[in-house]
Structure formats: structure tokens, C-alpha cells
Steps between C-alpha positions, in 0.01 A plus 500: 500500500701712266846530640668850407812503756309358743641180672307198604500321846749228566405163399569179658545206224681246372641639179367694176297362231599676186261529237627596144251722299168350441354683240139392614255608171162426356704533176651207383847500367552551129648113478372340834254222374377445883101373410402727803686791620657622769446196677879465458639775621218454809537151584877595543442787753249254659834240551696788642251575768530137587860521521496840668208392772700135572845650576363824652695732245435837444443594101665779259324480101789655337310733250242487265197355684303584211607460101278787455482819714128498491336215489146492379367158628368562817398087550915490458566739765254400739677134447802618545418708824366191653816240377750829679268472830646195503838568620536491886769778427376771336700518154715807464467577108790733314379692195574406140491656191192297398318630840485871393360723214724796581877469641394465879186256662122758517239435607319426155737193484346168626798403709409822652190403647646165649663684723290744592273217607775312688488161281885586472766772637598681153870705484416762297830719598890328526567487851560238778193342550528251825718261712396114542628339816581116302660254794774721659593751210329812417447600139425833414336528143441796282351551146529702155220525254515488137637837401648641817819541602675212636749580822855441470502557892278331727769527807274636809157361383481202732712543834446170653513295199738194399413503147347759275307428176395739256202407220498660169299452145724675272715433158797318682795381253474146613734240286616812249147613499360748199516921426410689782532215742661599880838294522424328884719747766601540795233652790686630815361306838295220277577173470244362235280670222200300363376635159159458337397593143755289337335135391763264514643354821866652487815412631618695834733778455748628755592885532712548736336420793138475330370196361234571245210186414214524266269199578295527223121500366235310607304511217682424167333717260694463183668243297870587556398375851382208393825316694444731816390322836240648681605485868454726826813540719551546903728743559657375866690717791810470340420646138465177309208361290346171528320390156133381589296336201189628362272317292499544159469370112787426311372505112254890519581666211417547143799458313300537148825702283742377762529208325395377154616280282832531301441721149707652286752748662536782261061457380373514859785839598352679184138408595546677883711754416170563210264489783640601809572863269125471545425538798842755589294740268218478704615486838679832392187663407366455847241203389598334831379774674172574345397108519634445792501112419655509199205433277558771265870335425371133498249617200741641325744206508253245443411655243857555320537082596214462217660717272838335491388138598735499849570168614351405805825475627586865473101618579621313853797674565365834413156480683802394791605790477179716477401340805829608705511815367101602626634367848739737500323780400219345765780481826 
């Protein structure tokens, strides 16, 4: 179901398997060099259901289900329905910023229809969400979308609870963090936050009486997490997380302009800065977003390469580039 305020039954379990951001999409990463995807990203869910089922845990995915907010394969969603059946515990599944087109979850969103057809309980609005009876403690556990407020006050939610956790997906200023980033605060009445959206497994954070986490991804989908390890984590009854391994490939991505072969210094910065001007003229005239895939750009540096006789060096870093800068424009 689609949770708007409304608070689930109690559940009986042994702890919480937390699920860092997925990402599940028929479209492959820009540098992922998996030779069939998303088998990656769904053989790990598949491990998490056979943690989950094993050591009767309940399940939170911490945001972004989806890399996309509609996704177009409908083989992938069907598979994906079926591997989600698979938890005993129906997952409860916070929004991201990848699982919406507009600032809150609709119904033409594809996370959207998950819930409706109870494959997994979605929190579409930040409020408490449900208590989990794990051995003798009570924890009550709410939840913030992407976007949406986050409380600095969750005194009164949970009466009867010994512990109360809060889930978020936002722009939290772990380990200095970057512009616009949340510094980690304190939240009146809750003892740990656990933040999605941010890729890297981060160190803990107190705030007064708050600890803030942020697990991390289960999918690694670009190079600067190339040293990132994929794991799920059990969150237990008194607020602490318990690393559980997922399988995974160590050497997936295309480092191709990440690292070439030693040239001349002062040759190889006048050949980028040359080309790269390239395609900053044309991403500023919008080519992005009339070819969508950058085509329009990669003609027009190819064809400047010719002209001037780039090194293959330099045609690597640039086409590097092109290729991160259509994912952005793409996410």
C-alpha cells in the first residue's frame, strides 16, 4: 500500500534488514561493463531475501527502488515484483529522488504502482510509519522522503517504545559533506537516523542525543565507488547495525580516461582544455537536450578530433566526460 500518515500493524521479528538504494534499471550504467544487466543489482536483492527470510527480519529499502522514476521494461518489473514477493516481511520502501518525476511519489511513477499492488508498503508522506516488537524492546520507526521536511521532534510518536529510529534519503553533510548538504542534527525523542541517497557507507555521527548512519548503496553505479562495499545491514533492538555481505564483483567498471599512460603534462592540458571547450559550447546550446543521448555532441567532437589529430589519449578523457555529462542530464 501507499502509506500517507497511515501506520502499519506491529510486527514481530528479529531485527531490520536495511537495504541501501537499489537503483534497479533496464539501463545500464554509463561505466558498468556488467555483460548482462541488472542481474547485479537483482541477484543482490535475491541474497537479502535470503538473509531477511533465515533470520525472520522485517525489511526497510532506504530510497530509490528504481534509478529511473518510470521504468519502461515491463519483463524488469515483472522480475522484480516476483524477486520482492519473496520477502516473508513485506518490504517497507521510502521514496527517493530517483523514484519520482515531480517533487512528491504519483501515481504515473512506477514505484507507485508497487504499492498500490501490495508487492511493498511505500511512505509517500514523512511520518511514523510502525513499531517492531524485536526480543523484549519495542522500536518505533518513522520515515522522510526525498524532498520533505525532516522532523526535528519526533517526541510523542511512539508511546511504548525503547528506541526510536527515523529513515531519511536526503543531502546529509556526512564527513564535511558538499554545498547544500544538511550538517547531521539533533531530532528531539530519536535515538538513530538512517539516511539513503548518499552512496558511500559513512561514518556515524552523534547530535546530541541522535546518532545519524548512512549504510550505503547497493548497487555501485559509478567509478568514484569503485572502492565502495556493497553490503545490507540489520538494524537490531538497540539501534545498531550489523554488516551482512552481498555478493558482488570487484573489477566492473570501465576506467577507459581514468587511466592512460603517462604523456606530456603541459601537450595533453592544452589538448582537453581544446576539446572539452567543445563540448561546453554545445551542452550550452541545449544539444543535450534535443539528442537526448548525446549524439549530436559526440559528432561534433569526433569530428573536431580529425581536424586537430587528438591523441587517443585525450579523445578518452573527453568522450569520459561526454559520457558523464549525458548521465546527468539523463538522472
Amino acid at each position: 500500500m501507499i502509506l500517507t500518515g497511515d501506520r502499519l500493524p506491529a510486527v514481530a521479528c528479529n531485527g531490520i534488514l536495511v537495504i541501501g538504494d537499489p537503483h534497479v534499471g533496464s539501463r545500464r550504467p554509463g561505466r558498468r561493463k556488467d555483460a548482462v544487466w541488472p542481474q547485479a543489482v537483482l541477484g543482490k536483492l535475491e541474497r537479502c531475501i535470503s538473509i531477511a527470510n533465515e533470520r525472520q527480519l522485517a525489511v526497510v529499502i532506504l530510497g530509490d527502488l528504481f534509478d529511473r522514476p518510470v521504468e519502461t521494461d515491463v519483463a524488469l518489473k515483472n522480475q522484480l515484483i516476483r524477486i520482492l514477493k519473496g520477502f516473508r516481511h513485506r518490504p517497507i520502501v521510502n521514496v527517493g529522488n530517483h523514484d519520482i518525476q515531480h517533487t512528491t511519489l504519483t501515481d504515473s511513477d512506477s514505484l507507485a504502482l508497487l504499492g498500490l499492488c501490495d508487492v511493498v508498503d511505500v511512505v509517500s508522506t514523512s511520518a511514523p510509519v510502525a513499531e517492531f516488537q524485536i526480543g523484549t524492546r519495542r522500536i518505533g520507526v518513522g520515515m522522510t522522503p526525498y524532498g520533505q521536511t525532516i522532523p526535528t521532534d519526533a517526541r510523542g510518536s511512539f508511546t511504548s517504545a525503547d528506541l526510536q529510529a527515523w529513515f531519511t534519503h536526503h543531502d546529509i553533510a556526512f564527513d564535511g559533506g558538499y554545498p547544500g548538504a544538511v550538517p547531521p542534527f539533533a531530532v528531539e525523542g530519536c535515538d538513530v537516523m538512517i539516511n539513503g541517497h548518499i552512496h558511500k557507507t559513512q561514518k556515524s555521527i552523534l547530535a546530541g542525543r541522535t546518532r545519524w548512519l548512512n549504510p550505503g548503496n547497493i548497487t555501485r553505479q559509478s567509478v568514484d565507488l569503485m572502492d565502495h562495499v556493497p553490503r545490507a545491514w540489520i538494524l537490531d533492538g538497540s539501534g545498531e547495525l550489523e554488516a551482512q555481505a552481498l555478493p558482488f564483483e570487484s573489477n566492473v567498471f570501465d576506467l577507459t580516461g581514468r587511466v592512460v599512460d603517462a604523456a606530456d603534462e603541459a601537450l595533453v592540458a592544452r589538448e582537453v582544455e581544446s576539446a572539452f571547450v567543445t563540448l561546453l559550447q554545445a551542452e550550452s546550446s541545449t544539444e543535450l537536450k534535443r539528442s537526448g543521448d548525446g549524439s549530436i555532441i559526440r559528432d561534433e567532437i569526433e569530428a573536431r578530433f580529425t581536424a586537430d589529430n587528438t591523441s587517443d589519449a585525450v579523445r578518452a578523457i573527453v568522450r569520459s566526460l561526454l559520457g558523464e555529462a549525458v548521465e546527468r542530464h539523463a538522472s
